[in-house]
C-alpha positions in Angstrom: 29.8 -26.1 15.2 27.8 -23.0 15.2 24.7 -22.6 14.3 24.7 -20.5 12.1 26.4 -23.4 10.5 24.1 -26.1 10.9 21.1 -24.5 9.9 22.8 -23.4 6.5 24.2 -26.8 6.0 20.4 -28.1 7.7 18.4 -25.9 4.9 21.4 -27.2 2.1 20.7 -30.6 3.0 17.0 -30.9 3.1 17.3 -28.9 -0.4 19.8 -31.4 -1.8 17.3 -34.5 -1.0 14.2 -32.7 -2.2 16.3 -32.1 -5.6 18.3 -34.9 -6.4 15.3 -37.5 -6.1 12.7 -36.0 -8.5 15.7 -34.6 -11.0 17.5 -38.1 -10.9 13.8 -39.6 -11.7 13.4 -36.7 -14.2 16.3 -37.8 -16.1 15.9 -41.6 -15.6 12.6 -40.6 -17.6 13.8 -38.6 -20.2 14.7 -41.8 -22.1 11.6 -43.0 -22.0 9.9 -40.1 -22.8 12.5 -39.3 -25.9 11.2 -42.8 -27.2 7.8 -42.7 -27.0 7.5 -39.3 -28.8 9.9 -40.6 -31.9 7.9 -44.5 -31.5 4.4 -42.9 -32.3 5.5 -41.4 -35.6 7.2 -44.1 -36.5 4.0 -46.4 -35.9 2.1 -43.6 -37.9 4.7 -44.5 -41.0 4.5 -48.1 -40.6 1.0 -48.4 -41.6 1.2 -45.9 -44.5 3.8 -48.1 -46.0 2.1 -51.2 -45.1 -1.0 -50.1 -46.4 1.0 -49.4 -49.8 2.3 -53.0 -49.4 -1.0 -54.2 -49.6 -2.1 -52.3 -53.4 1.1 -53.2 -54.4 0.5 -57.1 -53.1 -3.1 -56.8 -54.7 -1.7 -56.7 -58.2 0.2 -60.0 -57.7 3.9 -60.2 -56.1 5.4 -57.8 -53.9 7.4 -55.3 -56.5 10.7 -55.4 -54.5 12.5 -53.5 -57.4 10.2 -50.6 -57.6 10.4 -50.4 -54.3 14.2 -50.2 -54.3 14.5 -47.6 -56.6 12.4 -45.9 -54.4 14.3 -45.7 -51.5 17.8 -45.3 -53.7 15.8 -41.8 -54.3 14.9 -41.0 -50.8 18.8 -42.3 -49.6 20.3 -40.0 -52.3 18.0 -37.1 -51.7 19.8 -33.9 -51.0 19.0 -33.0 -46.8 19.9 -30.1 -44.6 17.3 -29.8 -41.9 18.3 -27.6 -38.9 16.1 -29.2 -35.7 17.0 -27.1 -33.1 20.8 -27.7 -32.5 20.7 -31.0 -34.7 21.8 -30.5 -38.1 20.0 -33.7 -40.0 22.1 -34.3 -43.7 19.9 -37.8 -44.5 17.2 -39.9 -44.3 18.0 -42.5 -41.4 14.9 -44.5 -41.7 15.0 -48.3 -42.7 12.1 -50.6 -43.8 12.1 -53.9 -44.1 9.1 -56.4 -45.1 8.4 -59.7 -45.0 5.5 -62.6 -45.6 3.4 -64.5 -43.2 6.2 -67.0 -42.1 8.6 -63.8 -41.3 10.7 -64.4 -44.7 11.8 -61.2 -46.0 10.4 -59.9 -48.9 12.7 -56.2 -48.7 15.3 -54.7 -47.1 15.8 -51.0 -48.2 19.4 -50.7 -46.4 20.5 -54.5 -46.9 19.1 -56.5 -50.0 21.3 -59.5 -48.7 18.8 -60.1 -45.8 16.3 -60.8 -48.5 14.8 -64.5 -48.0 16.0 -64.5 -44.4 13.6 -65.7 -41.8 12.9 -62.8 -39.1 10.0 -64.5 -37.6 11.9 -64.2 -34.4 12.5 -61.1 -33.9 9.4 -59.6 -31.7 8.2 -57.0 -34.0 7.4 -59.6 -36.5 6.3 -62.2 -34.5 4.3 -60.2 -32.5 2.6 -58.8 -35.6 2.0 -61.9 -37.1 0.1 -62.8 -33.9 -2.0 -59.5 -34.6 -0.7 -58.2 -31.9 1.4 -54.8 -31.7 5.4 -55.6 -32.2 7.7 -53.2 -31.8 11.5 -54.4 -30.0 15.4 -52.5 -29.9 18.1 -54.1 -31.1 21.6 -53.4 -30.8 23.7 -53.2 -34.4 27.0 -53.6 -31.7 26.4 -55.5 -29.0 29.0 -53.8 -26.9 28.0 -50.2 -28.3 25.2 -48.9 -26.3 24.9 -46.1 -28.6 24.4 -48.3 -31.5 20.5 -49.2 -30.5 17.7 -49.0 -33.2 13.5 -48.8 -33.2 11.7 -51.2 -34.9 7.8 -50.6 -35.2 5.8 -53.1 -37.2 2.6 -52.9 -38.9 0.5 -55.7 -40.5 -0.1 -56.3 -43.7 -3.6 -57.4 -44.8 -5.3 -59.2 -47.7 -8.9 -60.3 -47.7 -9.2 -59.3 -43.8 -6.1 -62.2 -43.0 -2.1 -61.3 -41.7 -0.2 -61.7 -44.7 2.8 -59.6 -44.0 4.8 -57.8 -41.9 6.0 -54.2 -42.7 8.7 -52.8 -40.2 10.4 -49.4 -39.5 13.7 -48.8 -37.9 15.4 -45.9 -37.1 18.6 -45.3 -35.2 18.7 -43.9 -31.8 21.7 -41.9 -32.5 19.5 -38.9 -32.8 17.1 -39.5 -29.4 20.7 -40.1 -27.7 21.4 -36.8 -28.7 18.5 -34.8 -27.3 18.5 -36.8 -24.2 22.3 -35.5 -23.6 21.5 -32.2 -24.4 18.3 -32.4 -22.4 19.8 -33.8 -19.1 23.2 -31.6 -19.3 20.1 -28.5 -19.4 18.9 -30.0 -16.3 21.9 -30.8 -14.4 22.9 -27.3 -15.4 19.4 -26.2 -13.9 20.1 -28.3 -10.8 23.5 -26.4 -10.3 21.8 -23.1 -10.3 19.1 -24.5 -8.2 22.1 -25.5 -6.0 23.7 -22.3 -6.0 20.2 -20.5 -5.6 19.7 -23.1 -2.0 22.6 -22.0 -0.9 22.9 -18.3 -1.2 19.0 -18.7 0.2 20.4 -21.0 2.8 23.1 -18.5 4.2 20.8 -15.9 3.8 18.5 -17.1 6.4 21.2 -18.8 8.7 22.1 -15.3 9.0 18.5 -13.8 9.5 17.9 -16.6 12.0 21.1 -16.1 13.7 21.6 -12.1 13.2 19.3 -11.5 16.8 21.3 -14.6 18.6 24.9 -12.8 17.8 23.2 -9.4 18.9 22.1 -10.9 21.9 25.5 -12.4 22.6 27.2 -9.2 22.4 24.6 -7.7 24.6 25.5 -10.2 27.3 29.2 -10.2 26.7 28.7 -6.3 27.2 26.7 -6.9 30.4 29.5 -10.0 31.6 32.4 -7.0 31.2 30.3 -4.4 32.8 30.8 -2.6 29.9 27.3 -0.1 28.6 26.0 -1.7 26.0 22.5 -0.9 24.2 19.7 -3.3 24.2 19.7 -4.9 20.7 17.3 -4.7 18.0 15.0 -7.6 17.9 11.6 -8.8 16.1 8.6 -10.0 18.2 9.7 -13.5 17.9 10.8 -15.7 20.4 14.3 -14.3 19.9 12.9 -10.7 20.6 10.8 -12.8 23.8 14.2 -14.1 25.2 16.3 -10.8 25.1 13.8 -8.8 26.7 13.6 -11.7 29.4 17.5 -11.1 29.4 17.1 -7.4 29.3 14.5 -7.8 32.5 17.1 -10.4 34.7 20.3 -7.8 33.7 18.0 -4.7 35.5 17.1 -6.6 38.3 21.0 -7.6 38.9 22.4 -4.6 38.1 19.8 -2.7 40.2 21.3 -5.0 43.3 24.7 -4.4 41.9 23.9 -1.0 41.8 22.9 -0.1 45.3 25.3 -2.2 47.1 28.4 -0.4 44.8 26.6 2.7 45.1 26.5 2.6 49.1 29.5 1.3 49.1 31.3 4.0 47.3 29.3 6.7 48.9 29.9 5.3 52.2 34.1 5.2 51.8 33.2 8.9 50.2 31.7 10.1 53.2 33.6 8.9 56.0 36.3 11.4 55.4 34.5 14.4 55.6 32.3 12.9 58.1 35.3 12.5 60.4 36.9 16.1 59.9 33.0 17.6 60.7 33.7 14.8 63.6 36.5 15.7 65.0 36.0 20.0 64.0 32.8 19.8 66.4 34.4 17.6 69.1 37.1 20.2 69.3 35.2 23.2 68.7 33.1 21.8 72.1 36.5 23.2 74.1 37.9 26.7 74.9 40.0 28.2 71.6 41.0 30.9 70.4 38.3 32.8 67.9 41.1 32.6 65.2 40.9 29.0 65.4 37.6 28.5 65.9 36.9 30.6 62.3 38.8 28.1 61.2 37.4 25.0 62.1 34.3 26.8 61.1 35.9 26.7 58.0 36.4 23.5 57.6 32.9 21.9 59.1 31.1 24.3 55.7 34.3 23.0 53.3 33.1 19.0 54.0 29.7 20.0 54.7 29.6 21.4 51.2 31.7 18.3 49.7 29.2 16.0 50.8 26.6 18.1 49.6 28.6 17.8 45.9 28.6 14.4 46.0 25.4 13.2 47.2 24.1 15.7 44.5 27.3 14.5 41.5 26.3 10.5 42.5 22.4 11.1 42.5 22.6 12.8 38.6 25.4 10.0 37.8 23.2 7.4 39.2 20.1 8.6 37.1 22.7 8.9 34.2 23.2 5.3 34.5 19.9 3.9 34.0 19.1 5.7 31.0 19.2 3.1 28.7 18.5 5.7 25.6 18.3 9.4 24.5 14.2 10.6 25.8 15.2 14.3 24.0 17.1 14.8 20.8 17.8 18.4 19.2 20.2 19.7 16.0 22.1 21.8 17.8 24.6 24.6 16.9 28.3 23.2 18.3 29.7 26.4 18.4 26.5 28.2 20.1 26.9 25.8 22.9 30.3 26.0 23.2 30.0 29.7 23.9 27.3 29.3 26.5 29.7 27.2 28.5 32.2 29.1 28.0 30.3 31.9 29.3 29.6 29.7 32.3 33.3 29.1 33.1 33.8 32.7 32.3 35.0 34.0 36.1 37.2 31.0 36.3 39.0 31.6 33.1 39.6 35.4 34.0 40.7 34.6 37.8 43.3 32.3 36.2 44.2 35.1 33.2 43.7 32.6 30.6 43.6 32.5 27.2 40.3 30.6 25.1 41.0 29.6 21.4 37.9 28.2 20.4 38.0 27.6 16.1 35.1 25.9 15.8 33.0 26.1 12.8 29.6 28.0 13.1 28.0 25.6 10.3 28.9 22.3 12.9 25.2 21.0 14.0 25.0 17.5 16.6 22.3 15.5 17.4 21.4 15.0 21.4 20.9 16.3 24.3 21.1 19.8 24.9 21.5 19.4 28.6 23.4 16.6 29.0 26.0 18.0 26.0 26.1 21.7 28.0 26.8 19.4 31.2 29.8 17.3 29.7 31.4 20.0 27.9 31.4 22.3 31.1 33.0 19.0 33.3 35.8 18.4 30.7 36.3 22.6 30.3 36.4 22.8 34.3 39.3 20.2 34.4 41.3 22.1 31.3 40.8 25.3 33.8 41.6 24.0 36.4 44.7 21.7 35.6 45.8 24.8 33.0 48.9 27.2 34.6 48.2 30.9 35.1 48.0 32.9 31.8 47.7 29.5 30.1 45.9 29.2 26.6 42.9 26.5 26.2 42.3 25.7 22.5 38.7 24.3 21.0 38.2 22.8 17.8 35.6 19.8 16.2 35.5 18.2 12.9 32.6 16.5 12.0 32.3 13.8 9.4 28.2 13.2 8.7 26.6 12.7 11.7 29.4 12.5 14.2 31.4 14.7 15.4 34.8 15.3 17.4 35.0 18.0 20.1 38.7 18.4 21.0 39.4 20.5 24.3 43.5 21.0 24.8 45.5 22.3 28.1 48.5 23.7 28.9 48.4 21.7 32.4 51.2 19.0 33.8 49.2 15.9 31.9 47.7 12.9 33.3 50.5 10.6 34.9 51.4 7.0 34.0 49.9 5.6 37.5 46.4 7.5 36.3 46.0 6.2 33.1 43.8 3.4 33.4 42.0 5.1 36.4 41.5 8.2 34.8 37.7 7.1 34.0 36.4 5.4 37.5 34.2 6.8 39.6 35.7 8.9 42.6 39.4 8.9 41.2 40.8 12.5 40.9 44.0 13.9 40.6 44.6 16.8 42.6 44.4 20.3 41.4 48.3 22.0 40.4 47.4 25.1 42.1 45.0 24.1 45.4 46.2 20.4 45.7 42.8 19.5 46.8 40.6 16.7 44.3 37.3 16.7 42.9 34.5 14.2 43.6 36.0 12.2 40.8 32.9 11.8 39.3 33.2 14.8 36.7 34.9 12.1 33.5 32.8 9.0 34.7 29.7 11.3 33.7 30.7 12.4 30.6 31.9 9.2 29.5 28.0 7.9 30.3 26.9 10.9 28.0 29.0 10.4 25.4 27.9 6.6 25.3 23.8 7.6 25.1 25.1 10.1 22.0 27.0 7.0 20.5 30.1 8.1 20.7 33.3 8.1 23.5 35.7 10.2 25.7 39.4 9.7 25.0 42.6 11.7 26.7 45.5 12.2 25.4 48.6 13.7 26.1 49.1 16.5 23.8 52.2 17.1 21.3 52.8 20.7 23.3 52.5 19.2 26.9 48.9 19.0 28.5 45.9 16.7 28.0 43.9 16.7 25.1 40.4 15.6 25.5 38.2 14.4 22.5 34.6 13.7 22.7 32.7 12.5 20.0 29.4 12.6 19.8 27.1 10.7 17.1 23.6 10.2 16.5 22.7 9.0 19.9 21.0 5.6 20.7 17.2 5.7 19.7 
């Protein structure tokens, strides 16, 4: 599993248990707390009617009639009370009184329980004992909805427990609020949910954002492919990558020499045989014809090696630029011209023809130097591979910050065996008209300039025969 994975699913988890323990005690509560807030009224309206009960008891009997006709009045009342998303149409309440042997005296809803002994139930037995009675009964004994709230007060004469006057009212209502209450909070506990886990991904990816940068920066480094050192915090993320930044220069900088001495090494030995074997020769009796001539050749090598000891050493410095130390807005088409002005007694030796289109308003980002250096390598190989009287045509397009630098020969093309070679160091392809090669270090050095710009070198073969080169250049690495 990645983890990326496990610390979403780590932070989800530790969210989920912090949540579903205080919101399942939340709504364990909300019972509870539903009842005490409708129990404290209903005490409140207890005693005002059993304080009633006693003037009405201090004239003589208990005036169950009057009473009665009282409560006919408040059960027929007209009622349309709007509490909150309850619409309330009548009065729910029931009262019931009895003597102090729990006999009852009234009944407001049923008159038959009148004379019935309710001593046992624990509002009135508790009252009696002067203590405070209050119980829940169920009408249904199978209908959990059908629970109602007796409260009890006591009714006093001469400082003595006479009477018992008791309250009821259904739950119905306090069922209702708690189910509208708890769906609020489970609906708040979904959102939480969601909240987690968009929060959750959100730092799985932060956490992990610098580890997947890393991992590309080592796949890069496993392929031997250029890559850029990442972006990375101070943290012990940003710690570890320059650690692997450090132990990737200190191999590659072994790497490097031993390649580097090789390839110079196999580089050398040719010429350093024909100056060999030219001087050995040259040690003998000749004629001067001949001698010119190995002359010749000794100041040909000699000057090849000089090339690439000088191509490897600005290659080699190339290579361990990690990033872009100067960055100009240039002009693309001034530059263009200054290299072409460069190349300028190639192109008229070889009576060829320069198409250059490119748009005056085109402006890059780099390296003046190294731009001027990779456009004059990849104009010096569309020379030199071009035929006599040939045409060269240049053209970019830019989109934003990058642009595409497209250089286009006449020449023979690259061949099939040369395709995936084209780009290592010391391959070349020798020249149509001389048959002698380059160092074959020209490409490898623009490709490493177009990388620091953050962009590439591509050839193709071109629709009217030839190569097409395109270099894009972007904003560089900084």
């Amino acid at each position: 599993m990645k983890i990326g994975i496990r610390i979403f699913l780590a932070y989800l988890a530790i969210f989920l248990l912090c949540l579903i323990v205080p919101f399942n005690l939340l709504i364990d509560d909300l019972d509870t707390r539903y009842r005490e807030g409708v129990e404290d009224p209903l005490v409140d309206f207890a005693n005002i009617l059993a304080a009633q009960a006693e003037d009405d008891l201090a004239a003589g009997r208990f005036p169950e009639e009057r009473w009665r006709a009282m409560f006919a009045r408040i059960y027929d009342r007209a009622l349309s009370a709007r509490i909150y998303d309850l619409h309330k149409t009548h009065v729910d309440i029931r009262v019931y009184s009895t003597d102090q042997k729990g006999m009852v005296l009234f009944d407001s809803k049923d008159p038959a329980n009148i004379g019935r002994d309710f001593s046992r139930w624990l509002d009135v037995a508790y009252t009696l004992q002067g203590k405070y009675g209050a119980r829940t009964t169920r009408r249904d004994s199978v209908d959990s909805n059908s629970s109602e709230l007796y409260v009890a007060a006591p009714i006093y004469m001469n400082g003595a427990i006479v009477g018992v006057l008791s309250v009821s009212k259904p739950t119905t209502n306090i069922l209702y609020f708690i189910a509208k209450a708890r769906y609020r909070i489970l609906a708040m506990a979904g959102l939480s949910l969601l909240a987690a886990a968009v929060l959750s991904f959100l730092v799985a990816y932060w956490i992990t954002r610098p580890i997947k940068r890393l991992t590309r920066y080592a796949l890069g480094i496993r392929d031997n492919r250029p890559v850029p050192f990442p972006r990375l915090d101070n943290s012990e993320l940003g710690e570890m990558g320059r650690a692997f930044a450090d132990m990737q220069e200190a191999l590659e900088g072994k790497q490097y020499v031993e390649c580097y001495v090789e390839h110079l090494t196999h580089e050398l030995k040719s010429p350093l045989s024909a100056i060999a074997g030219a001087a050995e020769l040259l040690d003998g009796p000749m004629e001067e014809e001949q001698r010119h001539r190995f002359l010749v050749n000794i100041q040909d090598q000699s000057k090849r090696m000089q090339e690439i000891v000088e191509r490897m050493l600005e290659l080699a410095a190339l290579e361990n630029t990690k990033h872009l130390h100067k960055q100009e807005t240039i002009a693309l088409a001034a530059l263009v011209r200054t290299v072409l002005e460069e190349k300028e007694p190639l192109i008229c030796k070889k009576k060829l023809g320069i198409e250059n289109s490119i748009d005056e308003q085109c402006r890059i980002v780099g390296d003046p130097f190294l731009l001027h250096q990779a456009l004059a390598n990849i104009l010096q190989n569309a020379i030199e591979f071009s035929p006599n009287q040939g045409l060269v045509g240049i053209n970019a397009k830019q989109d934003g910050e990058i642009a595409s630098i497209r250089i286009k020969d006449q020449g023979p093309g690259i061949p099939a065996f040369a395709r995936e070679r084209i780009f290592e160091k010391f391959f070349s392809l020798q020249r149509p008209d001389t048959g002698k090669k380059s160092t074959g270090l020209g490409l490898n050095f623009v490709q490493q300039v177009a990388i620091l710009h953050g962009g590439s070198i591509e050839l193709h073969k071109s629709a009217g025969g030839g190569v097409e080169a395109v270099f894009t250049v972007g904003s560089g690495f900084l």
